[in-house]
N, C-alpha and C positions, 0 to 999 in steps of 0.2 A: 514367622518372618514379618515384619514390622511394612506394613503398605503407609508409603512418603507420596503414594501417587505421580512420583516419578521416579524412572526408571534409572537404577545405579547399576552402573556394569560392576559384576563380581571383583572383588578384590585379588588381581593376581597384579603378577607383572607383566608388563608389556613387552608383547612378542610380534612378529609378523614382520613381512618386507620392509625395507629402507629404503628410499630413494635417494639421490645426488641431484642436489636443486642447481640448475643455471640463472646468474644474475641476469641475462638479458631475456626478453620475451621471443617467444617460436616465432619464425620466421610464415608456418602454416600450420591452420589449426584442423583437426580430426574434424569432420563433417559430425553431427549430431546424430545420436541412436535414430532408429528411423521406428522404433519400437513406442508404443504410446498407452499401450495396457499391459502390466505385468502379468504375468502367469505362476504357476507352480512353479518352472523351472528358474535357475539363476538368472535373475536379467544382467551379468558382465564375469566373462572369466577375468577375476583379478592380476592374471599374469601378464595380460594383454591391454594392463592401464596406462597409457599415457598422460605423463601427470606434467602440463609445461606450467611453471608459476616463479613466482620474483620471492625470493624466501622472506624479504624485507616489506614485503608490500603492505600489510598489514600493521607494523612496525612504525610505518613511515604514516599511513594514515591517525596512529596514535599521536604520533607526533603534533602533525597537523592539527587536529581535533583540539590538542591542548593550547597552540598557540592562536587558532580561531575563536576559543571560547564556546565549545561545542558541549556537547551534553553529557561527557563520560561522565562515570560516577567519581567523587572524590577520593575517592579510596585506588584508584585506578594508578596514583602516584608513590602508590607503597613498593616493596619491595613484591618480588613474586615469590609465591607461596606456594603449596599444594596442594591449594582446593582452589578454584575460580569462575566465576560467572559468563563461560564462553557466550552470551546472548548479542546478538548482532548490534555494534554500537553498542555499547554495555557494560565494556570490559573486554570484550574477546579479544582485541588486537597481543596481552600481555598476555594471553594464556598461547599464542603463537611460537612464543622462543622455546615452548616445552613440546610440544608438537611441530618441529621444523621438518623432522624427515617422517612423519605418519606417510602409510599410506592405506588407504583406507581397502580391505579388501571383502566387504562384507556383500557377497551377491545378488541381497532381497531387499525387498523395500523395509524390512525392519530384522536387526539382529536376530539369529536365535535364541539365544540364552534371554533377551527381552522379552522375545514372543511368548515364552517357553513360561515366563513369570507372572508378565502380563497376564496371562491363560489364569494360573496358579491363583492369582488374587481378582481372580474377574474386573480388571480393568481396561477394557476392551469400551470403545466411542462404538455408538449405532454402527456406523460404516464398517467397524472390523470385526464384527460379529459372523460368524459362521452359520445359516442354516437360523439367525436371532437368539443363537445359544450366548448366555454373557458369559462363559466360563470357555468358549471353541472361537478358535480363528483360522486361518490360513496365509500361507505365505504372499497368498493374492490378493488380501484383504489389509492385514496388520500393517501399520502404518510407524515407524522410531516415532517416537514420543521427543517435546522438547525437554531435557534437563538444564536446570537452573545452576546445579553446581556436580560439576567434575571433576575429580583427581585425578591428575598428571599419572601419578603411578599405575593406576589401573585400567587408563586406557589402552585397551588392544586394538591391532589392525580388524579386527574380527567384528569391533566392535562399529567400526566407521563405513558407509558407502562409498564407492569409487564412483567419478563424474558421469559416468555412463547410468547408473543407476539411480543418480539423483537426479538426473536429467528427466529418468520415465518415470520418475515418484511425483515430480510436479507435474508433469503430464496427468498420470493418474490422477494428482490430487484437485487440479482445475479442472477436469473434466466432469468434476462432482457438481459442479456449478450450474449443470444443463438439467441436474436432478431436480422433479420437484415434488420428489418424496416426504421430502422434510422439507420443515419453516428453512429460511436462508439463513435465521440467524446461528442454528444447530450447524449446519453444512458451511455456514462462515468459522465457526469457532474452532472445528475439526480441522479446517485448511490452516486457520491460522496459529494452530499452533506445532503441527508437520511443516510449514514453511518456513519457521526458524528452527527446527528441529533441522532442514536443509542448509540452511545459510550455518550453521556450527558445525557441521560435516566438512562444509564449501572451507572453513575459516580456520578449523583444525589439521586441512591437508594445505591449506596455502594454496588456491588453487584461482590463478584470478586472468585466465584467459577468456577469449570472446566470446566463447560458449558459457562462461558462466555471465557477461552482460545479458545474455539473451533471455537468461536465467530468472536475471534481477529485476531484467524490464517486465517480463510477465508476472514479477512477483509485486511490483508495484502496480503495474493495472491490474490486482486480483484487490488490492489494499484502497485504493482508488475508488475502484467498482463497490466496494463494498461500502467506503463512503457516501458514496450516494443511496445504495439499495438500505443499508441499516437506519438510516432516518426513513424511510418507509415500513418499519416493523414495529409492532406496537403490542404484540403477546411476550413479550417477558417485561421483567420488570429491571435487568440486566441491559438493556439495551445503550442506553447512556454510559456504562462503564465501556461495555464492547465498544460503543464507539470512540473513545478516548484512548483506548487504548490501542486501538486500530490506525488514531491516527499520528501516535508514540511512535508506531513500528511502522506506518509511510515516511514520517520524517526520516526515519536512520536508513531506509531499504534506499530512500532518494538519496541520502548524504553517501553512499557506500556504493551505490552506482557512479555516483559522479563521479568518486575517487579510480571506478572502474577504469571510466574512460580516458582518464588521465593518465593511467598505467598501463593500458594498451593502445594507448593512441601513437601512431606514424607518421615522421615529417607533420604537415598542417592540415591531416584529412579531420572529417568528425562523422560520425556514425548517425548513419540513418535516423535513428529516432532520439537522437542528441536534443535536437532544441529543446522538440515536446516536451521529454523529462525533464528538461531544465526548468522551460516554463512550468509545470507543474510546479516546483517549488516556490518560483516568486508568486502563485496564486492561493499558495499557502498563508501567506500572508495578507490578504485583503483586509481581515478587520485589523484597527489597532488595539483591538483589544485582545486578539489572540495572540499569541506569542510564541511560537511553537519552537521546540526547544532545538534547536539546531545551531546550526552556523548563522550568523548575523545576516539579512539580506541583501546588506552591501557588498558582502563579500560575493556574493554570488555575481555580481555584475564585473567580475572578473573575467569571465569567460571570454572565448577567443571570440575577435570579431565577429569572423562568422556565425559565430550561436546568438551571436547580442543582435545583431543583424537580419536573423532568418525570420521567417511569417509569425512563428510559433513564439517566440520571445517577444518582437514586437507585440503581439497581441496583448500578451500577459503585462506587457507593461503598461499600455494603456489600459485595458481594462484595472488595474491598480491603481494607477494615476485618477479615471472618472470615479473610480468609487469613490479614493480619498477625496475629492473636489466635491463631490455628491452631484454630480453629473448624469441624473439619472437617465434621461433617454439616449446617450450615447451610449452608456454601459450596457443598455439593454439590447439595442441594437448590434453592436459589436458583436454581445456574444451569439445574437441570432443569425449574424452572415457567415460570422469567421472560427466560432469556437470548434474543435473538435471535441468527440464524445467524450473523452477523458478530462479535457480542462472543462465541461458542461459540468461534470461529474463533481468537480470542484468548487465550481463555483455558484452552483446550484443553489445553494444555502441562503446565498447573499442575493438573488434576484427578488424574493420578495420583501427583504428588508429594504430594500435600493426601492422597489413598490411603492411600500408604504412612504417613503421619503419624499418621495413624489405627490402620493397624496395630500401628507402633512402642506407639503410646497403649497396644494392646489387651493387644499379647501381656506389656507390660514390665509392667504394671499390672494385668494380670488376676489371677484365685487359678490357683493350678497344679494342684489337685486338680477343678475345675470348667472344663473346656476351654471354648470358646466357640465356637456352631450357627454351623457356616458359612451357614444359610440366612438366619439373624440377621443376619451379618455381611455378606453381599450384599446384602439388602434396605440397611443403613445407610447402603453405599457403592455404592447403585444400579450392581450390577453381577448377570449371568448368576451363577446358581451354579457353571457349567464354569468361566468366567473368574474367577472370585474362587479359585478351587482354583488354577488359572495364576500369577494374582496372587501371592498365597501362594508358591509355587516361586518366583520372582522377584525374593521378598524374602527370600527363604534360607531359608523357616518351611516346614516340613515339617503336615500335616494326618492326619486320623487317621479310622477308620469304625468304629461303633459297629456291634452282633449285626442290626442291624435296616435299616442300609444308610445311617444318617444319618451325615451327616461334621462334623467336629468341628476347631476350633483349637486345638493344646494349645497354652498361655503361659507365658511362663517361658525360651521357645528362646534360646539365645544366639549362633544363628547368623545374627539378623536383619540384613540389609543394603540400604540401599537402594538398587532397580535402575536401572541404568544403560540410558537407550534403551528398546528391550522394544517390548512391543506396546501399541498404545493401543486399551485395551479401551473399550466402548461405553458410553451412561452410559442406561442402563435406563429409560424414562419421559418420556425428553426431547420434545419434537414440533419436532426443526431438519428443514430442508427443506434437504439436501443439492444437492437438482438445482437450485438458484439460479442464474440470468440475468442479463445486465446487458441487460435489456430495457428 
């Protein structure tokens, strides 16, 4: 047998239960498994699935996508075919009209017949190793793999989890996050590619009630978090694609929540952590030079008042606003009184370039017979005095110490340069909680 490194469900024909989808959304939804680590046995008897979803939903976001200028692939406007790239934002919405009444009744966190091959061709991640055999797994370990291309035909109910099971698969699969068995960038790659192996399950059953926002929220602070911790890793040489590609699949997991809340949203309520994720995405955008492939950023300020209105957007807009202006000490401060961990996580990147800006400002702008206190100058750019001396070296500017031990910037230097990489110094004052949970 021919190992593609991903997993094709056996060519039969599709069998297993049907459901009768309602256009309108449930009026109450199932409270969430209460289950958090799989076991041996099934984690959901499929006869007992509750599947509430808008058959069109996914349809209607195609739609959208094309008339916002969003990031589908070109080919997404062709006719549908037999094989298709179910990948979240990617194509999935067209592979929907062939899977409208799936239901997914597959009791484990990964198929048998998968597991069963996976074994067969020893293609088993660290994590689903049995015992560290690479040829043994268990149904408490084995993880669905994501596939890139699926045939309509071949899809069985057998072959799909039910909400209830994908629910305790991410559960399981972010709780790896607390491991520190392994580098983060191994235990990032494993999660991130079971978490669109999720969202293709979520998108082949049509399934887009409030349990799965809950879903998508923790799957973009898994996307997030990672943003920030993989620019901290520096043993592979992989690390710059990982992170490109990580922030590919934050764009579409943000664009596809949005579209969430718009599909479950009632009368003029919004969801608890509506802003935040909203603002996430206008912080996406801070440089002009990134460009991230989504929906235009205008469009985003479409939202209902109240999201444009709330702490959490306000924030993101001005912090957008001081970068573009190059407004350094306001951007710095802002994000020290008001950022929460996840828009920190964002915009993390851009504080020491906003740094350096400031010091270009200082040293090119200063008088040359008046150095300037470096303890001045780390109080401005809420940094340690050691680190602001760091700093300084970094960017080619040499420092100086007066008879009395006070150290000084002389301006004027013309060997300023902007650093490339470097260490990401601390931002003095801030109160982020580091040890965050997806609890």
């Amino acid at each position: 047998m021919e190992n593609k490194g991903l997993y094709d469900p056996p060519r039969r024909r599709r069998s297993g239960p049907t459901a009768n989808h309602s256009s309108s959304f449930p009026s109450s939804i199932e409270s969430s498994s209460s289950s958090t680590s799989p076991s041996n046995k099934p984690l959901h008897n499929p006869s007992r699935n509750a599947r509430p979803s808008n058959p069109n939903f996914y349809r209607n976001i195609n739609t959208n996508r094309n008339r916002d200028n969003s990031t589908l692939p070109n080919n997404h406007h062709s006719k549908t075919t037999n094989t298709h790239q179910p990948e979240e934002g990617d194509g999935e919405e067209n592979l929907l009209s062939s899977f409208s009444s799936l239901v997914g009744t597959c009791p484990f966190m990964c198929p048998v017949e998968e597991r069963a091959q996976r074994e067969r061709l020893r293609d088993l991640s660290v994590f689903e190793r049995l015992n560290g055999s690479h040829g043994k797994t268990s149904p408490s370990l084995a993880v669905k793999k994501f596939c890139r291309t699926i045939s309509t035909k071949n899809v069985q109910a057998s072959d799909v989890r039910p909400l209830p099971v994908l629910e305790d698969t991410l559960s399981y699969l972010l709780n790896l996050l607390d491991s520190d068995e392994h580098p983060f960038e191994v235990v990032h790659d494993f999660i991130f590619d079971r978490t669109r192996s999720i969202r293709q399950d979520l998108s082949m059953q049509n399934i887009i009630n409030t349990r799965v926002i809950q879903m998508f929220e923790k799957m973009v602070k898994f996307h997030v978090m990672s943003h920030h911790k993989l620019r901290r890793c520096s043993g592979s040489l992989n690390i710059s694609s990982m992170h490109h590609l990580n922030m590919e699949q934050l764009m579409k997991v943000l664009t596809s929540l949005y579209h969430l809340y718009e599909a479950n949203r009632n009368s003029h309520t919004t969801y608890e952590n509506e802003a935040e994720f909203c603002s996430l995405y206008v912080l996406l955008h801070l440089s002009s030079d990134s460009k991230p492939a989504g929906e235009p950023l205008s469009l985003w300020f479409r939202h209902r008042s109240p999201i444009l209105k709330s702490k959490k957007m306000c924030f993101a807009r001005r912090v957008l606003r001081y970068y573009r202006f190059g407004n350094y000490k306001r951007f710095i401060h802002i994000i020290a009184a008001e950022a929460s961990y996840l828009q920190y996580c964002m915009v993390e990147p851009f504080i020491n370039e906003v740094r350096a800006l400031a010091l270009s400002c200082i040293n090119y702008g200063g008088y040359k017979l008046y150095p300037y206190p470096l303890e001045d100058l780390s109080n401005l750019l809420m940094m340690k005095e050691s680190d602001m001396e760091s700093f300084c070296r970094d960017c080619g500017l040499e420092t100086s110490t007066d008879e009395v031990g006070k150290k000084f910037l002389p301006t004027k230097q013309t060997t300023f340069s902007h650093p490339k990489g470097g260490v990401n110094y601390c931002l003095v004052g801030s109160e982020f909680v580091y040890g965050e949970s997806f609890g």
